[in-house]
N, C-alpha and C positions, 0 to 999 in steps of 0.2 A: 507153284502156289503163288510166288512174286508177279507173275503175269497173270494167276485168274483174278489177284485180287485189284491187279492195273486196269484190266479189262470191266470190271466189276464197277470201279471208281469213275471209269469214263461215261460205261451206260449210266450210271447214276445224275452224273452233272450234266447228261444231255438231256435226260427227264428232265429235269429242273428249269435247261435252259438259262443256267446261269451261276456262276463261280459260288454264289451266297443262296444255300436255298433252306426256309423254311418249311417243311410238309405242308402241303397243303396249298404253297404261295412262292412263287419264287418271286426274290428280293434283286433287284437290277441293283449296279453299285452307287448308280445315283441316286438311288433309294433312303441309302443308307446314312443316316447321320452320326457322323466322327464320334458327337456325345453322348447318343442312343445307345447307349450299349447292350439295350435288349432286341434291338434288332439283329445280334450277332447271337440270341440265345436261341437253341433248336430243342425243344422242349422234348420231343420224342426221339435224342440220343439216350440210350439206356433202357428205351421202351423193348427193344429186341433182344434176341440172348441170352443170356443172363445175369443180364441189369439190372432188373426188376423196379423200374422206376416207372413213377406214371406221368402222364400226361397233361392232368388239369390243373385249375385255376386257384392260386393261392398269394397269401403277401409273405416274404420274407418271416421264419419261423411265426407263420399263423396258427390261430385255432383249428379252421376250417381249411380243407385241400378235396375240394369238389371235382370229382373227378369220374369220367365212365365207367361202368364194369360189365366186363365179357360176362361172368358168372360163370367161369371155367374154376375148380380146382385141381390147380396143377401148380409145382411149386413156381413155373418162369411165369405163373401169373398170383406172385404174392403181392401186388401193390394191389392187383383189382383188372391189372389191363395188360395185355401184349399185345405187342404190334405185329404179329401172324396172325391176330384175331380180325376178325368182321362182321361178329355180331354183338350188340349191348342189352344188355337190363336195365339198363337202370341208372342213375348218377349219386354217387354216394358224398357225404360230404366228410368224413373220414378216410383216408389215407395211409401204407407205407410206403418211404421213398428208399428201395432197393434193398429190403432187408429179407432174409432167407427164409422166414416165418410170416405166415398168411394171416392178419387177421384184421377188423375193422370193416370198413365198406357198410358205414353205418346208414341207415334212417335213405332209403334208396328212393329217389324219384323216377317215375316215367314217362313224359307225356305221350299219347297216346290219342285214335280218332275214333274207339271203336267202343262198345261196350263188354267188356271179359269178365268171364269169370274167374274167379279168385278162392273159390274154396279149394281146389286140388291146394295150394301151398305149396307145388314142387320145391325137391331140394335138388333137382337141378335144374341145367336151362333148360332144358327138350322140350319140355311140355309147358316153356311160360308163356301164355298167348299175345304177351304183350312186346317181347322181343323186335328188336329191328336188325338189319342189316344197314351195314354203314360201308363207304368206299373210302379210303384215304386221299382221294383227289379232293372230297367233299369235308374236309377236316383238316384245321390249323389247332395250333397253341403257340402258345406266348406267355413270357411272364404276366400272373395275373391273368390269362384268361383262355377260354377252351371255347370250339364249336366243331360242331358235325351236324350232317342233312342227316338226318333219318331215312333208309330208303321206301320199308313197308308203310310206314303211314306219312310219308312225306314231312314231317316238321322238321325244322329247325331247332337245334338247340346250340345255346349260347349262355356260358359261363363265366361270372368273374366272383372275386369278394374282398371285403374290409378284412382287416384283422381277424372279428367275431360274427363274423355275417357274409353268407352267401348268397350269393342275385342268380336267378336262373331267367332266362328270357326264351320260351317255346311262341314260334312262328309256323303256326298252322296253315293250311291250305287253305281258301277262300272257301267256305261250307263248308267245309268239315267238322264234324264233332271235334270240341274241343273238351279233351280229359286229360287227367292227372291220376295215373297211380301212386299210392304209398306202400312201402311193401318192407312193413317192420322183421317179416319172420325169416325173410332170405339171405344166407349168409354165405360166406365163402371158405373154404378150405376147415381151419381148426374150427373156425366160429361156430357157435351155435345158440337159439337168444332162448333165453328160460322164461321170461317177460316182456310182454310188451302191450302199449297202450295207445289207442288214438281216441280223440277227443274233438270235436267239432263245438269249435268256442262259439262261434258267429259266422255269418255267413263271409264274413272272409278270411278266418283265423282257423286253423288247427293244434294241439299240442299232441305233446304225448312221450312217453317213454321209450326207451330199448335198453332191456339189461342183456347180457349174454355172458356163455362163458368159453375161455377158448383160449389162448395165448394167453390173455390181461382174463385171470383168471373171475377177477369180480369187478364186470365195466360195466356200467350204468351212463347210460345215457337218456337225457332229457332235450326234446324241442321243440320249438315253436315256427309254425311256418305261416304269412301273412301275402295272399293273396293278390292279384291288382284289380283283380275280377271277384263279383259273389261269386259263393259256392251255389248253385240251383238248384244241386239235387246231386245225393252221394250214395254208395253202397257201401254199407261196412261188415269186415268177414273177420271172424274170429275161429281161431282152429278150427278152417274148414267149413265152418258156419254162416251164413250170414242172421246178421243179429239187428234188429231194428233199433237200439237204444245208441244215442247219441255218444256212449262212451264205452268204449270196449276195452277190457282187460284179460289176457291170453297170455299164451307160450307164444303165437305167433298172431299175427293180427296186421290186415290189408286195406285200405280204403280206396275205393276210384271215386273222383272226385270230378262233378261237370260243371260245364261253365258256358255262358249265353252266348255264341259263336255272331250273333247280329252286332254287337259292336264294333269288333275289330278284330283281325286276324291272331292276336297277340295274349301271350295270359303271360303275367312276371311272376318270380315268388320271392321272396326274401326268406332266410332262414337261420338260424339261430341254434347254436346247443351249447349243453352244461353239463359239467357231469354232479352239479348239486342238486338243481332242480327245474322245473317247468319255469318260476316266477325268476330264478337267474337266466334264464335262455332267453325270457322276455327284456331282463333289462341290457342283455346282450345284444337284442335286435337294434340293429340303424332306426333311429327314430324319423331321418327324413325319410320321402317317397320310392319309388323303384325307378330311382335316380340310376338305370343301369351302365350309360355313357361315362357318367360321371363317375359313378364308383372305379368304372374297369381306367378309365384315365390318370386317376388318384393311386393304383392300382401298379400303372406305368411308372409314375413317377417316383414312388417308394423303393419298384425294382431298380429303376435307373441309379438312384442314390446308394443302394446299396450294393450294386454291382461297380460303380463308378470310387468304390475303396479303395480297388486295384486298378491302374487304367495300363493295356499294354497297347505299346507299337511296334506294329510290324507289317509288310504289306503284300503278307500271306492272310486271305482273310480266313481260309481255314481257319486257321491256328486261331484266331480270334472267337470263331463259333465254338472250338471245342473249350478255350478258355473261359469265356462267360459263360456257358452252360454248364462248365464246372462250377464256376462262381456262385452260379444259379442253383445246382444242387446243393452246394454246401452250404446254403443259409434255406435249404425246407425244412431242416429239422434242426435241432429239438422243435416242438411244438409248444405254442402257447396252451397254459391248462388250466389258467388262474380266470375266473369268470371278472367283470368290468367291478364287481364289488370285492375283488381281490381273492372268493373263496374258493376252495377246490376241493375235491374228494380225495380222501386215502384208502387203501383196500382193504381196510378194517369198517368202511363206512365214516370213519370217522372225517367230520368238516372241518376245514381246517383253514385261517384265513393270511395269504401272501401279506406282510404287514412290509411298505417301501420296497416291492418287488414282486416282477411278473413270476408266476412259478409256471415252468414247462415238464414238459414229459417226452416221451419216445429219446428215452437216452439210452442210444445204441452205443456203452462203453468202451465193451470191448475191441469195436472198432474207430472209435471217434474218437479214444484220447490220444492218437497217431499223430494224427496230423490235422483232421477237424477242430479239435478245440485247442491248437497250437494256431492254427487260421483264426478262432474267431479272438484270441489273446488280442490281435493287429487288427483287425477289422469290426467288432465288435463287443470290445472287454466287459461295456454294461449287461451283453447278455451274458458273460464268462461270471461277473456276480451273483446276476439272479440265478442261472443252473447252480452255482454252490449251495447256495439258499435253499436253493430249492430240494437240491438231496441232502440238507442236512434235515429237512422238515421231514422227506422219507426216512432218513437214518431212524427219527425216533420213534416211528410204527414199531420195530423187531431189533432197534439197536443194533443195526446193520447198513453200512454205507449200502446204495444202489449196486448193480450189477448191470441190468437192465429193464429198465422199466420204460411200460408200456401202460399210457392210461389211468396214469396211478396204481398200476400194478406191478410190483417187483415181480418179474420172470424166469429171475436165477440164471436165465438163458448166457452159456459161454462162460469163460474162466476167468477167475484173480480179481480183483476190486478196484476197477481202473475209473472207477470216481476220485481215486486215492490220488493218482499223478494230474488228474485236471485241478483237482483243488491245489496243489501244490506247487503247479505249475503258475497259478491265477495267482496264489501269495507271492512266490519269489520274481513274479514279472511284476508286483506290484501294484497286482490289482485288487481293491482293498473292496468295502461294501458288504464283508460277512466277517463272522468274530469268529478269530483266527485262533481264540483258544477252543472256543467250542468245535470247530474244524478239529483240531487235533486231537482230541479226546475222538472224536466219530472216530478220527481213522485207526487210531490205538484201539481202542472197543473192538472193530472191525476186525483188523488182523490178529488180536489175541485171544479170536473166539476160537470154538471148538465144531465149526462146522462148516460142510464145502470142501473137506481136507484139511482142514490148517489145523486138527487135532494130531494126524500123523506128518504133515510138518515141521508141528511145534516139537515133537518128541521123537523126531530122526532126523530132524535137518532137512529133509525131502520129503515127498512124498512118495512111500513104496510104490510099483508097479503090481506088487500084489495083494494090497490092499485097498487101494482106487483107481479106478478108469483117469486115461490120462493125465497120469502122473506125472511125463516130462513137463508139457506145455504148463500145466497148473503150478509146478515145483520154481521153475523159470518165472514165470509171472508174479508169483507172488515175492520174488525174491527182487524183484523190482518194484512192487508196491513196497516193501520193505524198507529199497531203499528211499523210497519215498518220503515214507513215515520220518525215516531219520534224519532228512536235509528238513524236515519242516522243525522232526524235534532240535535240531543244531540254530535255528533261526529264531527259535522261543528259547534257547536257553537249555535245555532239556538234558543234560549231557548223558545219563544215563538211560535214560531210552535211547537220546543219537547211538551210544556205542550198542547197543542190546539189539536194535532194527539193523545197526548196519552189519554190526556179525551174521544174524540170519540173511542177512541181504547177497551172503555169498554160497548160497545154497547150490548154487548152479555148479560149482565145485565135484559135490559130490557125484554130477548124474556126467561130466564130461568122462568118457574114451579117448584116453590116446593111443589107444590104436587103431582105433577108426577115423576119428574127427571127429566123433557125434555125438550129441548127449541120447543119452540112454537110460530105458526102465530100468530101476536096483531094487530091487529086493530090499525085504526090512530086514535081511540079514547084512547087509549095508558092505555085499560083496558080490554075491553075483548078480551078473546080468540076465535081461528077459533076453530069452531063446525061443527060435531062433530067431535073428537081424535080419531084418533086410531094409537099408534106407528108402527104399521106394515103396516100400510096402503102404498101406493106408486102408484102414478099416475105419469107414463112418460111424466114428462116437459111440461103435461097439468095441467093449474087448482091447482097447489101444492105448497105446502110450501118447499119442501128438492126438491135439484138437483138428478137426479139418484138414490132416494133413499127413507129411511123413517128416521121417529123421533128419530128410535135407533140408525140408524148408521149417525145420519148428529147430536147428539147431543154433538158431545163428543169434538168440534174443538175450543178449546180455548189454542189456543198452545202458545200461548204469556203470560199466567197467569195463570197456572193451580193452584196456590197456593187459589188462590182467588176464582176459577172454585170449587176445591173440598168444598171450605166454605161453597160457595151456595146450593151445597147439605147436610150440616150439619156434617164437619168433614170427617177422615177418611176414616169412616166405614160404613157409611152410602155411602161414595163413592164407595168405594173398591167396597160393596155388589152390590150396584146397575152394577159397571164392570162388576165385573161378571157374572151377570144375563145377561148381553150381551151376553156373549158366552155360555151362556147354557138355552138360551131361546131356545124354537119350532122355528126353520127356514122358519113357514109358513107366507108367503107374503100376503096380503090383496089387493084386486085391482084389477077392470077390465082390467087396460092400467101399468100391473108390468114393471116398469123397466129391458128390459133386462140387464142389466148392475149391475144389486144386483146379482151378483155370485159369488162362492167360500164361500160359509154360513158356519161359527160356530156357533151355534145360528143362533143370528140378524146379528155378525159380517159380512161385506160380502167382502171376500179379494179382491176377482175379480174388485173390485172400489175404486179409488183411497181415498175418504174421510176416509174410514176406516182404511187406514196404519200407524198411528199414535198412535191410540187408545192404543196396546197392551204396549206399553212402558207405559201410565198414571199411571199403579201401581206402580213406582218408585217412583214417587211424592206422594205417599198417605202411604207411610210404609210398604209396601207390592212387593218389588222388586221381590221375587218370584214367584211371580203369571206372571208377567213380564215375564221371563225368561222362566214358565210353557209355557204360552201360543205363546209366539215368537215361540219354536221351534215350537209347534204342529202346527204353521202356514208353518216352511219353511219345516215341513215331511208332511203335507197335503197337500200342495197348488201349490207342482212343483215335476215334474217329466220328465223323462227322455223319453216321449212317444211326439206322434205331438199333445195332449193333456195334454202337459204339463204345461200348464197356466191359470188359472182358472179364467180367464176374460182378457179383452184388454189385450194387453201389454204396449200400450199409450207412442211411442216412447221412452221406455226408463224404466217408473217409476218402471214396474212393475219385473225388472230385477233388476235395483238397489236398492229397498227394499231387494231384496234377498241377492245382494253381497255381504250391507251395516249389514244387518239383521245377515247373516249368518259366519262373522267373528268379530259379538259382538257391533257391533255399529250401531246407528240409529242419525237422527236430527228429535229429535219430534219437534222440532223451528229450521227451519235451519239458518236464521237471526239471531238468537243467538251466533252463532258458537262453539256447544253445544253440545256432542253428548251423548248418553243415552247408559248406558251399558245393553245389552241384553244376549244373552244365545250362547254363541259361537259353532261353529258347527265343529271344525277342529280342529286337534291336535296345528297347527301354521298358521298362516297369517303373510305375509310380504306385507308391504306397501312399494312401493318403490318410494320416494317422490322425487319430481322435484327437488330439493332442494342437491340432493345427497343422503341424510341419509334414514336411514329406520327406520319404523316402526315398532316390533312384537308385534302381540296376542297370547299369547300360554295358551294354553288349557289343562292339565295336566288332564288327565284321562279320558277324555271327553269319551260320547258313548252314545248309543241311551236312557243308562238308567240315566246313571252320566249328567244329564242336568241345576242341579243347584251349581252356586259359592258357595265354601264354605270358601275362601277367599282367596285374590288376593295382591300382590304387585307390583308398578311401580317404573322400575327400582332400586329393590331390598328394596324399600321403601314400608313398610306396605300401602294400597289401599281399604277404608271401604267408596266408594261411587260410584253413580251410572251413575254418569256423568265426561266424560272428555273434555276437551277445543281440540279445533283447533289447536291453538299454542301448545298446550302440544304434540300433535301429530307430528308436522313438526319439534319438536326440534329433533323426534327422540328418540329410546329408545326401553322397554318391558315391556306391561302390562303383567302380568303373574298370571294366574287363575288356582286355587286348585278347581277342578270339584266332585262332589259328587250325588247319587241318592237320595237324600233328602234333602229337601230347612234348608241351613242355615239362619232359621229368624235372626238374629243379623247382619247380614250381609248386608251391602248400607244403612241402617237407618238413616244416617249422614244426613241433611240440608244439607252440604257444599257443594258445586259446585267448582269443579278441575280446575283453569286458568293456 
């Protein structure tokens, strides 16, 4: 397998033709500018696999993420696009970036040379007559901007956008009919639209609705699109109909739209959405022209500054592509949701207006309070305020902190309340901009309701295996939301909620075996175990005790006490051993109904899913920081790559880019509530943090290389450094960790207890 995938790696960089390659473009090194840092971003890593990341054009957590769509549903195409695909529908200006659930791919443009029909309305591609075939020789992306040739009617398309507006640019053949599909009623996978409207304002303006329902269970969308060309003459079709009145209202509804092809080869569109209304999409639109050079340059420069937070050296330029395209994905979500007058929709209908803060959405929590929103604490705290804000304004729809919400729709989707450790995380790192008491009452309300399981929690200490579906994973989680709750109640003073959350906070007690190593389904007779065991076993979210997974890799989440975690398996060494057996167990999965989502195997480890990402730091806490260090890197050289299979499971908005950033310049938050970070195995000669604050941060890595992967010892700030953990605040004071690298683990080295404040 080490040779097909050596062999694999070389066809590939001779395609290219060059050590640095973008799809679509290969990049010579003198190409490349040192401070460019989006010239090292490959947009379609994660596009293959199962990644599920897309490909188009967007700024740093935008509104809009305009992007192609296959029109396939299949789950490895939940964003809208896979890169095994070769045919498109359409370009949608809503997006997800790698999450395991299909939905969005709103308000679809096509251009098009031909005149179709559009009453069929297929609900799939087969029969769309306006589809094209596209080749990937004939297709780039970049931060901020997308293109592909069309091959059936030959156009050009080219994407960028602002913040709240997207620029499309279709470059037609000389004479050829020049059209524009709209195609409100085509959706993908859960979606499905119950309403929809198109409106023909003036001969260069359209508006119109799309509500639907699917994932984000009540998403209403509003837009406005603004032509560069009149419209000359349109068709518009309404379930199936064509209908002569200037304004159509349906379940599903299409318009083709033509334009005077004796000008110029060219039609631009600019576009705009809300989820308030037509008149917010309007004040959302770029008021200047179809400035499209200039947007998509303005475009550059936003990515460039916010990828230039971290800047690494090394002079492997790999490692640089797959670093700033993690960069790169970890700032496409959350999404901006707050319209330019501040309002936004909640899934009650109810308007609601961001007062001193953007409100975002698509908070994939249960993956992104790992290590995404432990990233944006250092790289983006202002937006670490507005998301609090922002789910405290959701908290007060059902008086329930977020979960995950899409669209302004709470989707319940996945387990425990991990809104709970980002906000808590944002107070004790000191990032202030939301009221800390109203914060802690959400998250008290939250964890002492009576639904989701936290009724048979509250009233066994666990959650039985016989009375709710995955009981481990949920019992474990919220037992660290718990202790969440209680470092924030200890901070406000709170002493008895601190001790009342932190007693539950040790829940995980009750589900540990020692005789296996594993935590386990118990019964509400609060003695026996589910029968029979098998830790490799893994039943998909049917019938099961672990979320996504099995007993190996959902047993290791006691991130709030590991001290106490390694006790219960009897010491050190009996921990360590059992670690390790993790990652050098047989990778065979047990199970009619496997989790697709246990991917990316060392062993049992499975990177590809977020529960696992913690794990490989626990050998710091057990005396055994080298094994830490071993096995971090063999995750960041196994587990990403510079191919459109360069991600070895979801990418889940975010998380699974910033374990790497986090991972690969020495730092992790095995507790990000903590404000705590674990020293791991650096991967670069230097890292600069470059902190809000002004000052910076270095990593330097003195002899680093693919063999030199263990410390063999470090000082900060020219101060000897025998530990394996550094604080938050040590970071933002600014300064230089600095690590003597070596090809053989210095045992003596982070042995220390002490924790670095």
């Amino acid at each position: 397998m080490r040779n097909f995938k050596l062999l694999f790696l070389l066809v590939f960089f001779a395609i290219g033709c060059s050590k640095s390659i973008r799809f679509g473009k290969s990049i010579g090194k003198n190409e490349i500018n040192e401070h460019n840092s989006i010239n090292y971003v490959n947009s379609f890593i994660g596009t293959g696999g199962h990644g599920h990341t897309y490909p188009g054009a967007t700024v740093p957590f935008g509104m809009l993420q305009v992007s192609p769509v296959n029109g396939i549903s299949k789950w490895d195409w939940c964003s809208g696009y896979h890169y095994s695909d070769s045919i498109v529908v359409g370009f949608s200006h809503l997006s997800l970036s790698g999450t395991g659930i299909g939905d969005l791919a709103d308000v679809l443009f096509m251009p098009t040379n031909k005149e179709v029909d559009l009453t069929p309305m297929p609900s799939s591609r087969d029969s769309i007559p306006y589809k094209s075939v596209y080749h990937h020789s004939n297709e780039k992306a970049s931060p901020g901007y997308y293109q592909v040739f069309l091959e059936n009617p030959k156009i050009n398309v080219a994407l960028t956008t602002s913040l709240r507006t997207a620029l499309h640019k279709y470059t037609f053949t000389k004479g050829d009919q020049q059209s524009v599909v709209v195609n409100l009623g085509f959706g993908i996978n859960w979606d499905k639209a119950t309403s929809t409207a198109i409106k023909i304002e003036d001969d260069y303006t359209i508006s119109g609705h799309r509500f639907s329902k699917g994932w984000a269970k009540n998403q209403k969308v509003f837009f406005v699109a603004k032509f560069s060309k009149p419209i000359v003459r349109y068709n518009l079709v309404a379930d199936k109909k064509v209908v002569k009145v200037i304004d159509s209202n349906a379940v599903k509804t299409a318009a083709q739209l033509f334009f005077d092809q004796s000008s110029s080869n060219e039609v631009l569109v600019k576009v705009a959405l809300s989820s308030v209304s037509v008149k917010n999409a309007k004040e959302n639109l770029e008021e200047k022209g179809f400035e499209f050079e200039a947007t998509k340059a303005q475009s550059e420069v936003i990515w460039n500054e916010a990828l230039s937070k971290i800047k690494v050296e090394t002079t492997v330029d790999s490692l640089k592509t797959i670093f700033y395209t993690a960069m790169y994905h970890a700032q496409l979500a959350p999404v901006t949701f707050s319209d330019k007058n501040g309002e936004f929709r909640k899934e009650n209908d109810e308007i609601v207006k961001a007062a001193n803060y953007t409100a975002y959405s698509t908070l994939s929590l249960w993956d992104t309070f790992r290590a995404e929103h432990p990233l944006l604490t250092l790289i983006a705290p202002d937006k670490v305020s507005d998301i609090t804000n922002t789910m405290l304004a959701y908290y007060e729809t059902k008086k329930s902190l977020p979960v995950w919400t899409l669209y302004g729709n709470e989707t319940n989707t996945m387990t425990g309340y991990h809104s709970i450790p980002v906000i808590v995380e944002a107070y004790l790192k000191g990032i202030k901009g939301f009221d800390a008491e109203k914060a802690y009452q959400a998250m008290k309300t939250t964890m002492m309701q009576k639904e989701r399981g936290l009724d048979y929690y509250d009233k066994y200490g666990y959650v039985p295996y016989n009375l709710y579906d995955e009981s481990v994973t949920i019992t474990l989680e919220y037992a660290y939301d718990d202790w969440c709750v209680a470092q924030m109640a200890k901070a406000l003073g709170k002493d008895d909620d601190y001790e009342f959350f932190l007693k539950r906070s040790k829940a995980y007690q009750f589900l540990f075996d020692s005789k296996t190593g594993f935590m386990r389904g118990k019964s509400a007779d609060g003695v026996s175990w589910h029968e029979p065991f098998d830790p490799k076993y893994s039943n998909h979210r049917e019938h099961t005790d672990y979320t996504e997974g099995n007993a190996w890799q959902h047993s290791w989440f006691v991130p709030h006490n590991v001290t106490e975690f390694i006790n219960l398996h009897g010491g050190n060494d009996k921990f360590t051993n059992k670690l390790e057996q993790l990652f050098t167990e047989s990778s065979i999965i047990n199970g009619d109904n496997i989790s697709p989502d246990i991917s990316g195997l060392i062993g049992q480890y499975a990177h590809g899913n977020e529960p696992s990402h913690h794990i490989a730091y626990l050998f710091n806490h057990a005396g055994q920081p080298w094994r830490t260090q071993y096995w971090v890197r063999k995750i960041l050289d196994t587990q990403y790559n510079t191919t459109p299979n360069g991600l070895s499971g979801n990418e889940d908005c975010g998380q699974m880019s910033a374990w790497y950033v986090l991972s690969s310049i020495g730092l992790y938050a095995l507790n990000p509530a903590s404000t705590v970070y674990e020293i791991g195995s650096p991967l670069f000669d230097k890292s600069t943090i470059n902190l809000p604050n002004g000052k910076t941060f270095s990593i330097v890595a003195d002899e680093v290389s693919n063999e030199n992967i263990y410390i063999q010892s470090a000082t900060l700030n020219g101060v000897v450094f025998d530990q394996t953990t550094i604080s938050h605040q040590t970071i933002l004071k600014g300064g230089e960790l600095h690590f003597k690298m070596g090809a053989k683990p210095n045992k003596n080295w982070g042995i220390s207890k002490g924790t670095e404040n």
